[in-house]
C-alpha positions in Angstrom: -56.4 27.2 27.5 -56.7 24.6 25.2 -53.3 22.0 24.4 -50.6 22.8 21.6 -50.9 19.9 19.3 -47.5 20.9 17.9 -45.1 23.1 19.5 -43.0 25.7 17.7 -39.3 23.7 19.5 -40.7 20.3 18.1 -41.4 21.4 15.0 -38.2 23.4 14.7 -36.1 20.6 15.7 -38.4 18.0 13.6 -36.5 20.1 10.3 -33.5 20.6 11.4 -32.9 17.0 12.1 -34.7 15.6 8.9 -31.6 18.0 7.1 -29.2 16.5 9.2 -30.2 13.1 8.7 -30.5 13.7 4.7 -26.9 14.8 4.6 -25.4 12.4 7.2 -27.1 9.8 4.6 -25.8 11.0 1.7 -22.2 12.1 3.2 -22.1 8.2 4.3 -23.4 6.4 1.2 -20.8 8.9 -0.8 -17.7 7.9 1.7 -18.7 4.2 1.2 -18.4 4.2 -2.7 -15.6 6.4 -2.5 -13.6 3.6 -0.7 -14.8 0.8 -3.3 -13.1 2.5 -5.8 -10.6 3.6 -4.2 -10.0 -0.4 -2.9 -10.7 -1.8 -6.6 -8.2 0.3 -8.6 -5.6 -0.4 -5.8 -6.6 -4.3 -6.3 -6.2 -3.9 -10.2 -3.1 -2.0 -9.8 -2.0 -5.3 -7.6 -3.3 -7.6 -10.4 -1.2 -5.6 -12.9 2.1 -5.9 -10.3 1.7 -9.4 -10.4 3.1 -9.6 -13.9 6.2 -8.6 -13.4 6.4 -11.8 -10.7 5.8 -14.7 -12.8 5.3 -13.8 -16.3 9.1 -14.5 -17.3 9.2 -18.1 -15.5 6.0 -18.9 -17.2 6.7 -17.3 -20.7 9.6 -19.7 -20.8 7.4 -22.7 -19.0 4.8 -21.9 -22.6 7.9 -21.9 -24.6 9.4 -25.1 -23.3 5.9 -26.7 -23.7 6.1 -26.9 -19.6 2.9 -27.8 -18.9 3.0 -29.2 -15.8 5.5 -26.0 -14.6 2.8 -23.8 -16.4 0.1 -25.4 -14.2 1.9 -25.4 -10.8 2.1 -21.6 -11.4 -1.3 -20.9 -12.0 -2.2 -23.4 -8.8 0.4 -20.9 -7.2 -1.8 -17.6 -8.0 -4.7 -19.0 -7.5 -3.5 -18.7 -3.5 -3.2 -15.2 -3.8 -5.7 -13.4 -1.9 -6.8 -11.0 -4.4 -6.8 -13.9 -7.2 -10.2 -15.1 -7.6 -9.6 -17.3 -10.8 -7.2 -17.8 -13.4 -7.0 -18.1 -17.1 -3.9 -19.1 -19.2 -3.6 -19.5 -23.0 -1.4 -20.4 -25.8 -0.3 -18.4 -29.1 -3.3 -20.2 -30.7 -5.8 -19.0 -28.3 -6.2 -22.6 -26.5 -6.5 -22.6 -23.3 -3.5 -24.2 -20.8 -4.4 -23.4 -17.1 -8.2 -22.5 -16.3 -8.8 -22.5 -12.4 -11.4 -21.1 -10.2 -14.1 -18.3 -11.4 -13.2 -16.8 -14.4 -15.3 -15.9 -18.1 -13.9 -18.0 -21.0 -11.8 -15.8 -23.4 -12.4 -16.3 -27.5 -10.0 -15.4 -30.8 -6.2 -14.7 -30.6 -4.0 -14.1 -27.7 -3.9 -9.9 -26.0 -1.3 -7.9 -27.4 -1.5 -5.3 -24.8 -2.2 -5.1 -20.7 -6.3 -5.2 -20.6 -8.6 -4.3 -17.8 -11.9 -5.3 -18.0 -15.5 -5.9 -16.1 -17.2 -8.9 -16.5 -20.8 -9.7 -15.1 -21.8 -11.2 -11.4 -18.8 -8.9 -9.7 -15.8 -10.2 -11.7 -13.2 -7.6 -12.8 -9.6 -9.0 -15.2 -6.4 -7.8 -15.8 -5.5 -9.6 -19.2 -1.3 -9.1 -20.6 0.3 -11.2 -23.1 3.5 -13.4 -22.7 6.3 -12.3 -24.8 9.5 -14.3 -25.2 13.0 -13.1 -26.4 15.0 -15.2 -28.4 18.1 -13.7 -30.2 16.9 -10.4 -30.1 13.3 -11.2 -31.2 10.0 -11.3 -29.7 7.4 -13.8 -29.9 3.8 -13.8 -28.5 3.4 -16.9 -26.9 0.4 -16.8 -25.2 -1.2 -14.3 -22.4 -2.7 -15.3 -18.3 -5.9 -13.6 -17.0 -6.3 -12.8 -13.7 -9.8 -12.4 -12.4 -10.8 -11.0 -9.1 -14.3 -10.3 -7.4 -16.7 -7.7 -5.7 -15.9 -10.0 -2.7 -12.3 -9.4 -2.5 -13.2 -5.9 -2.4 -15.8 -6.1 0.1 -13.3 -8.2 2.7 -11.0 -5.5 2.3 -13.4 -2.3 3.4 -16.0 -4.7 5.2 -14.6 -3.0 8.6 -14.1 0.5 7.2 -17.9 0.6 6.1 -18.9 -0.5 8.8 -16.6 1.8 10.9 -18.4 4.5 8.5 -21.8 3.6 9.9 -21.6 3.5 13.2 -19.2 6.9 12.7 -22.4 8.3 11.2 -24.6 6.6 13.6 -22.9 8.4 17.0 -22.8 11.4 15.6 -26.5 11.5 14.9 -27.1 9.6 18.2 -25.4 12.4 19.8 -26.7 15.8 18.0 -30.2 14.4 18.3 -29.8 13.8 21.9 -27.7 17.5 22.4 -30.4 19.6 20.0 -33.5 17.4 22.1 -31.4 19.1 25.7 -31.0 22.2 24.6 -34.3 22.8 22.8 -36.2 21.5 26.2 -33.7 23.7 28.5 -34.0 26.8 26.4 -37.3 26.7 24.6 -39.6 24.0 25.2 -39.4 23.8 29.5 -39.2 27.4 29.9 -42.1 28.7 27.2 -44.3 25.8 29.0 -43.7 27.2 32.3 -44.3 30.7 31.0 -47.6 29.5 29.4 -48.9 27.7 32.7 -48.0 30.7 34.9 -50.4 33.3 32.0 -53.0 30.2 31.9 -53.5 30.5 35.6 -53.9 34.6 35.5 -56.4 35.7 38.4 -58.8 38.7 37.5 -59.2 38.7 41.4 -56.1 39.0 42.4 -53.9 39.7 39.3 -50.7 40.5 41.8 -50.7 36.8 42.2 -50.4 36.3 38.2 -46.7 37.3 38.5 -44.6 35.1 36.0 -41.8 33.7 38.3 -39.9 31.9 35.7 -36.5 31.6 36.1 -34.6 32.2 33.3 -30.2 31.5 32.9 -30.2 34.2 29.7 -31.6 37.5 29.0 -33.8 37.0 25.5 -36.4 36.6 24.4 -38.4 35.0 27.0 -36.9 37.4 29.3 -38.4 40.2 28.1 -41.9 38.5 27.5 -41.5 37.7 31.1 -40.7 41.4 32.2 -43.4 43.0 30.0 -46.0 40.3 30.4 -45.1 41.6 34.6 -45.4 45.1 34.2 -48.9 44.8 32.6 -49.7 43.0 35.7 -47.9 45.7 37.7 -50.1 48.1 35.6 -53.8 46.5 35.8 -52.7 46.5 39.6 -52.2 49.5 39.7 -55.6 50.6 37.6 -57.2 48.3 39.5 -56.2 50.9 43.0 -57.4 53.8 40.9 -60.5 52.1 40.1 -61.0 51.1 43.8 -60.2 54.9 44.6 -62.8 56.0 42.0 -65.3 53.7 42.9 -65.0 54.7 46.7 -65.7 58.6 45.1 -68.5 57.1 42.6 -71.3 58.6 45.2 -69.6 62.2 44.9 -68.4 62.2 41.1 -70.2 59.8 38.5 -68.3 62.0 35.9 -64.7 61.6 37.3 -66.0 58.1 37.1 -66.2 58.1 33.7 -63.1 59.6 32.8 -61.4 57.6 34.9 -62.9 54.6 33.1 -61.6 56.2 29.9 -58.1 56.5 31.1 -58.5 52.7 32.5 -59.6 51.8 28.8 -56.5 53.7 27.3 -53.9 52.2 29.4 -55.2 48.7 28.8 -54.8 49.4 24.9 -51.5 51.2 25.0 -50.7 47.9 26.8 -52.1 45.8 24.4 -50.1 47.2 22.2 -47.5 47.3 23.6 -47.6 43.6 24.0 -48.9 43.4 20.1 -45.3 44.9 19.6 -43.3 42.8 22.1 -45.1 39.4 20.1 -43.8 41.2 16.6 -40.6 41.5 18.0 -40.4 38.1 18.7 -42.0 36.9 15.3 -38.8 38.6 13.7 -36.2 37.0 15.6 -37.5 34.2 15.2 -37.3 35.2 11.4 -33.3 36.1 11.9 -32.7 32.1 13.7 -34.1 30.8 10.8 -31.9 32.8 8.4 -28.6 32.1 11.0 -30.0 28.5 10.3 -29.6 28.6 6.5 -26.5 30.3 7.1 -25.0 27.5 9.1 -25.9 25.3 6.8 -24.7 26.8 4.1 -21.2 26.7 6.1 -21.2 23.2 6.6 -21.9 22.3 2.6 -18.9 24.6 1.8 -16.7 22.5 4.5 -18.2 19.3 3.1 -16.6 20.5 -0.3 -13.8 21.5 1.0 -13.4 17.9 2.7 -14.2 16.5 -0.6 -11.1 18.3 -2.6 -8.9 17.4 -0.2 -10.0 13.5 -0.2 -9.3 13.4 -3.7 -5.5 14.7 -3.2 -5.1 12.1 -1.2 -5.7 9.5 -3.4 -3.8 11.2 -6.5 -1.0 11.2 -3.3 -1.4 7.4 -2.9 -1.3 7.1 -6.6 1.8 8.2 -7.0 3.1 6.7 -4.0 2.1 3.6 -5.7 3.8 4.4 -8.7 7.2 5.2 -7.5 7.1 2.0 -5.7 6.6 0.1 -8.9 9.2 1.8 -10.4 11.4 1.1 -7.3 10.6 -2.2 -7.8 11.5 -2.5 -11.7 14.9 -0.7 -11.1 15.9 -3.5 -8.4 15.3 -6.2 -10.6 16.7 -4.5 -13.3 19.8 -4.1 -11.1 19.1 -8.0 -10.1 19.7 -8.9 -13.5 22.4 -6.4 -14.2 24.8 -8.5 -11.8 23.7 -11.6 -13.7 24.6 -10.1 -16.5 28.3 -9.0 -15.2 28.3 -13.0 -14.0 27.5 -13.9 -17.8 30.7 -11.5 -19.5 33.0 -12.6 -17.1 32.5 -16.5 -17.3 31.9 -16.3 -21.2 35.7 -15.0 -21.0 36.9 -17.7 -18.6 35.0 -20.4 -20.9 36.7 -18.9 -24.5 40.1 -19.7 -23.1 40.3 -23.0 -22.9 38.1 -23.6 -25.5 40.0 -21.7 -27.5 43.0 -24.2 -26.8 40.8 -27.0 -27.6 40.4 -25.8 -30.9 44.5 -25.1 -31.5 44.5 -28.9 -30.4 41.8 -30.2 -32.6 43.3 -28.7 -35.9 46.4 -29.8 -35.0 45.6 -33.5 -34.7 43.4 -33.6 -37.6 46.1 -32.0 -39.6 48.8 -34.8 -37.7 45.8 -37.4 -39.1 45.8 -36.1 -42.7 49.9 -36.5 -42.8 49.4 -40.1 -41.1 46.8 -40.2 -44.2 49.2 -39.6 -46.8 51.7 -41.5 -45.7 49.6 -44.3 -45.6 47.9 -44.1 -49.0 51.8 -43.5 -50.6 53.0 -46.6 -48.4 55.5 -44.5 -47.0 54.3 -45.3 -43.6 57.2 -46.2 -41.1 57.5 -47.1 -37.2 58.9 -44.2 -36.7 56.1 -41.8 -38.5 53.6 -43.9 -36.5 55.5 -43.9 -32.8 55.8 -40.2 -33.7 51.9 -39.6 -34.5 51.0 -42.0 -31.2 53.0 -39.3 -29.0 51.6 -36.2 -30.5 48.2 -37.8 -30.4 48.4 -38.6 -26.5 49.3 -35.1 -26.2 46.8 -33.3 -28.1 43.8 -35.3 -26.8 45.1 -35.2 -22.9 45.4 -31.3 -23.5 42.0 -30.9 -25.5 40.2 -33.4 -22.5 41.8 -31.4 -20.2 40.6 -27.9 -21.0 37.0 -29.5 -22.3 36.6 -30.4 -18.8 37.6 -27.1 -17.5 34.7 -25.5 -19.7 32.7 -28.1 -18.5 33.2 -26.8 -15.0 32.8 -23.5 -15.5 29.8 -24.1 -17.4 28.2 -26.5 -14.9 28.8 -24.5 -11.9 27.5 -20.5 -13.9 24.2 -22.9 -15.0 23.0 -23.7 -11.8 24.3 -20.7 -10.0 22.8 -18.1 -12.8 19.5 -20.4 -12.9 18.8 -20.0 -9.1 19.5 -16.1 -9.4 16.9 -16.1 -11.9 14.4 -18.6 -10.5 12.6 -17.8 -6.8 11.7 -21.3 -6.4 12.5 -22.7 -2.7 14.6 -26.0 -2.6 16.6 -28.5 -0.2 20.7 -27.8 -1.0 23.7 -28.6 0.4 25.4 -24.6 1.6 29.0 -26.1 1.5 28.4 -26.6 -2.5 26.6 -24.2 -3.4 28.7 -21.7 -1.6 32.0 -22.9 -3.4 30.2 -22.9 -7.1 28.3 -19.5 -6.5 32.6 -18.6 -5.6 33.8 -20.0 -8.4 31.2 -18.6 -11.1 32.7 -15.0 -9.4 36.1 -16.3 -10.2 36.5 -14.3 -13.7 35.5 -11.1 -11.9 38.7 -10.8 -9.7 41.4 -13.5 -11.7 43.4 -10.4 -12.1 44.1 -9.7 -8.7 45.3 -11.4 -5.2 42.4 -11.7 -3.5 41.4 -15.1 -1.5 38.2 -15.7 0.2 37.8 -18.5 2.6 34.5 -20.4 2.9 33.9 -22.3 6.1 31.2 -23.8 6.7 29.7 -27.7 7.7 30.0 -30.3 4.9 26.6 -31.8 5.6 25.0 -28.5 6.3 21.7 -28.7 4.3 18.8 -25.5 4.1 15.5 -25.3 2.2 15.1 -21.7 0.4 15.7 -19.8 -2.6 18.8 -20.7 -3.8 18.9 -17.4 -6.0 18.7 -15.3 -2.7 21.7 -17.2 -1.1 24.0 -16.3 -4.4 22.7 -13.1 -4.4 23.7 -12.2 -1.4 26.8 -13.6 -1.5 27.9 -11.7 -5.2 26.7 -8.8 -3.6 28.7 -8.9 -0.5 31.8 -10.0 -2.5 32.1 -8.4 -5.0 31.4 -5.4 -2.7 34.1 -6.1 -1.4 36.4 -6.1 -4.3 35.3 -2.9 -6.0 34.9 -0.8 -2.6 36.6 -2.3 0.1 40.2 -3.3 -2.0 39.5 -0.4 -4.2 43.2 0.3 -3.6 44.4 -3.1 -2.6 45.5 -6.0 -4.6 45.7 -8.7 -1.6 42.5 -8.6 -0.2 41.3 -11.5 2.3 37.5 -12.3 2.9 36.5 -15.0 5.0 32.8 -16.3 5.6 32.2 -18.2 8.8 28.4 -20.1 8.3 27.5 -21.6 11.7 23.8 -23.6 12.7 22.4 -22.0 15.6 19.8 -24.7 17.0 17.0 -23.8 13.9 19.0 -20.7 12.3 22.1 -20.2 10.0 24.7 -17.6 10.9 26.7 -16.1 8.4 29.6 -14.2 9.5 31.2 -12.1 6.4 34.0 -10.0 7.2 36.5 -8.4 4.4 40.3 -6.4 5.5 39.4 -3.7 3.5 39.3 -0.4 3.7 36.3 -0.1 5.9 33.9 2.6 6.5 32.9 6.1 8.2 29.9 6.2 10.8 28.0 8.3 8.4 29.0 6.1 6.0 27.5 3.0 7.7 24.3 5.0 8.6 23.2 4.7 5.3 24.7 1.6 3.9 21.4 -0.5 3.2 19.4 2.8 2.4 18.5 2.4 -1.4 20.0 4.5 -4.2 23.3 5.4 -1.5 26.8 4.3 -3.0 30.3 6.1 -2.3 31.2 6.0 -6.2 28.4 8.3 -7.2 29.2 8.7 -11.0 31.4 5.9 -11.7 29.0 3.2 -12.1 27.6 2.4 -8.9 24.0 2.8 -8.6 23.8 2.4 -4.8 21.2 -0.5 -4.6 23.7 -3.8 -3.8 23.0 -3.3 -0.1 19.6 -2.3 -0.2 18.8 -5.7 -2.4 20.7 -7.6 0.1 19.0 -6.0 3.4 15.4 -7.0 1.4 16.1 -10.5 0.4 17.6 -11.3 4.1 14.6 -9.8 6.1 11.7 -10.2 3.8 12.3 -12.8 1.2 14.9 -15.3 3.9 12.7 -13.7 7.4 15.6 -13.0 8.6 18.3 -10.0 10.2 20.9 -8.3 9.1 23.7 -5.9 10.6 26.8 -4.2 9.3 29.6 -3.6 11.5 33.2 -1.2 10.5 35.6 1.3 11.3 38.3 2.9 9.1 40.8 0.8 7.9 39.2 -2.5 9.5 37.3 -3.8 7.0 33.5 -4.5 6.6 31.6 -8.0 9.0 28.1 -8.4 8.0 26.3 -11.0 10.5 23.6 -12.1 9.1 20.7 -14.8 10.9 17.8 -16.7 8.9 16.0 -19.8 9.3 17.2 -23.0 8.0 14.2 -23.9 6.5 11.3 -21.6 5.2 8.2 -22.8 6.0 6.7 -23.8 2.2 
């Protein structure tokens, strides 16, 4: 018998695979592009996040014509991962700040956020710079950011190549489980079967028997048992023919007929096998339609998978929205504060400027009198030792309360410019401390309270100022409208210690105090026990994230009813720049 050139397994497996591979291709390549897009709107949705970090210290750097300021800030995006090249420009169009890769704008400032595609992998994110002055707006300019296929590509770099070899076991290991199983169930045993029928006897056809043995009962079962019982069968005509040939001297005729039966029984057998090979054809027929079947399946699961990758990214959409608008509302309760800290020192300051002013008029009108006395030469010693008094007076009284405004003026400006500002410096924690205390002064003049600062002279740290006095107004004036909510003698004391490289601060109030539950939630965001009288529950939660993420630090909150409040909190002394 001559040799299969290619058998029906190979060929079956040879298409089945080729799908496979098609679709794993396809699959892959689609899962791959997915993630660039997915990566490059979450990098433009970073780019347009960035505005909200330095596009009011460098609006006013344009404004002040800080150019140097304006270029230290661009230098200072520029080592931001996803920022590939900057672009900054005046209200004319020139341009201030132009660093790394970037395409050269033309014509009039942006009035509105723009995202754009530029050529050789470069992708923008171009926003004006609008400052307000006395309840105007003015364009002043607007900053490009630029960023690159390559930021995108070190981002999913591991993922793609996590897709591939994903793609690459998978096949590895269906080729190698459809190459077993067609060989144990098809290939091995139809090969065996075909040896044993090549090797048929005339002779001896009892020694033809297939004996094959086969784990299931199909197919090539039943080819095996039929393919038998026609060799059970020509043995058996094979004895009646030995029987009628040993009667061929007595009966040539039962001879014949016995030939004719022989001749029946081998076609009603070759039929019958006709039929058992039909069969077979057919079933063959139905694996190939089960086939189509199970592959339709798998495209309806692939869709399936599809629709639900896509809710996924609407879901981290939206997760990334709310987190921007978490973000807006605490710097919108950031500034807030400063703005309590503005109304109450304006106050403080129109006091004793208003008794400079009483003083001034009432000089220049002592001055005018000393005038006309002069002019009528009516002017005596006494007039004049009289004006010298009231003159002494009036200008120790108007120095006096100038320098008080002074004060009060001096210590808000730095205190409300750090709050506003997130640039790191060297200070003195003592000072500071005392003039963030007094700028809070005007917020609780009213009342008894005393809070008592200690802490080293000489004890200098190198961060954000703004943090420290943000912290510090929080947990004060905390303090004042929770803790002595019905107490007009409150005590605070804050104990700052150096602990080999970190600061302790020890804060601790005699307030009211509060519940377990209470203290549970006290740094979660949006949780405040006056619900509906003004408190928007956010003090703590700004204070818990500029202590562990902006300082790298820790914080803890300790109370009980009717003990007061003690935060403890531990940061380094100096942030590394």
């Amino acid at each position: 018998m001559g040799t299969v050139k290619t058998g029906l397994s190979r060929k079956l497996l040879t298409r089945v695979l080729s799908v496979y591979f098609v679709l794993t291709l396809i699959v892959t390549i689609g899962q791959i592009f997915t993630e660039y897009l997915s990566t490059k709107n979450h990098i433009e949705g970073e780019l347009q996040t960035l505005k909200n970090t330095f596009s009011t210290s460098l609006t006013r750097a344009i404004w002040e014509l800080n150019t140097p300021q304006a270029k230290s800030i661009g230098q200072g995006l520029m080592e931001l991962p996803i920022v590939v090249g900057v672009q900054i420009r005046d209200e004319n169009g020139n341009v201030i700040v132009a660093k790394g890769e970037y395409i050269a704008m033309q014509g009039q400032p942006v009035q509105d956020g723009i995202l754009q595609d530029h050529v050789g992998g470069l992708f923008s994110y171009s926003f004006p710079l609008i400052f307000k002055f006395s309840g105007r707006e003015s364009n002043v300019g607007d900053v490009t950011l630029y960023s690159s296929f390559d930021t995108i590509f070190s981002r999913i770099e591991v993922g793609i190549f996590f897709l591939i070899g994903n793609a690459i076991v998978k096949t590895a290991f269906l080729v190698f489980l459809f190459m077993t199983a067609f060989r144990r169930m098809l290939s091995e045993p139809l090969s065996e079967i075909t040896d044993e029928m090549s090797s048929f006897n005339p002779e001896h056809p009892e020694e033809s028997r297939i004996n094959v043995v086969l784990d299931d009962d199909n197919e090539l079962q039943q080819l095996k048992e039929s393919y038998n019982k026609v060799i059970d069968d020509l043995v058996a005509s094979q004895a009646k023919l030995r029987g009628t040939q040993e009667e061929l001297q007595t009966a040539n005729k039962k001879l014949d007929d016995q030939n004719l039966i022989l001749e029946q029984e081998v076609a009603k057998k070759t039929a019958s096998l006709s039929q058992i090979m039909l069969d077979l054809e057919q079933q063959k027929d139905e694996l190939i339609a089960n086939q189509r079947e199970l592959r339709q399946e798998n495209e309806n699961r692939q869709y399936i998978e599809d629709e639900l990758r896509k809710r996924n990214a609407e879901l981290a959409q939206s997760m990334e929205t709310l987190k921007l608008a978490k973000d807006q509302l605490l710097e919108s309760e950031r500034m807030a504060s400063l703005g309590g800290l503005v109304a109450g020192i304006a106050h403080d300051v129109n006091t004793p400027l208003g008794v400079g002013v009483t003083a001034a008029s009432f000089l220049e009108e002592r001055i005018q009198t000393l005038k006309s006395a002069y002019e009528d030469k009516s002017l005596t010693n006494k007039t004049m030792a009289n004006f010298v008094s009231e003159a002494e007076q009036t200008t120790s009284l108007l120095l006096s309360n100038l320098n008080r405004a002074s004060e009060l003026i001096a210590s808000f400006k730095q205190v409300a410019v750090d709050q506003a500002s997130e640039a790191e410096r060297q200070f003195n924690l003592n000072t500071y401390l005392h003039e963030v205390l007094q700028s809070l002064q005007p917020s609780f003049k009213q009342t008894r309270h005393t809070v008592d600062i200690r802490c080293p002279d000489d004890l200098e740290v190198r961060c954000a100022p703004g943090v420290i006095a943000q912290i510090a107004t929080n947990m004060i004036m905390n303090s004042v409208n929770h803790g002595f909510e019905d107490k007009s003698d409150g005590h605070i004391i804050l104990d700052i210690k150096e602990d080999d490289d970190d600061i302790v601060m020890n804060y601790r109030d005699d307030g009211r105090g509060m519940k377990a539950d209470e203290l549970d939630q006290l740094f979660d965001a949006f949780f405040t026990t006056k619900r509906g009288q003004g408190g928007s529950g956010l003090g703590t939660h700004i204070m818990y994230n500029l202590v562990t993420q902006t300082l790298g630090g820790q914080i803890e909150a300790n109370s009980e009813p009717g003990n007061g409040l003690e935060y403890i909190i531990r940061f380094p002394k100096r942030l590394d720049a």
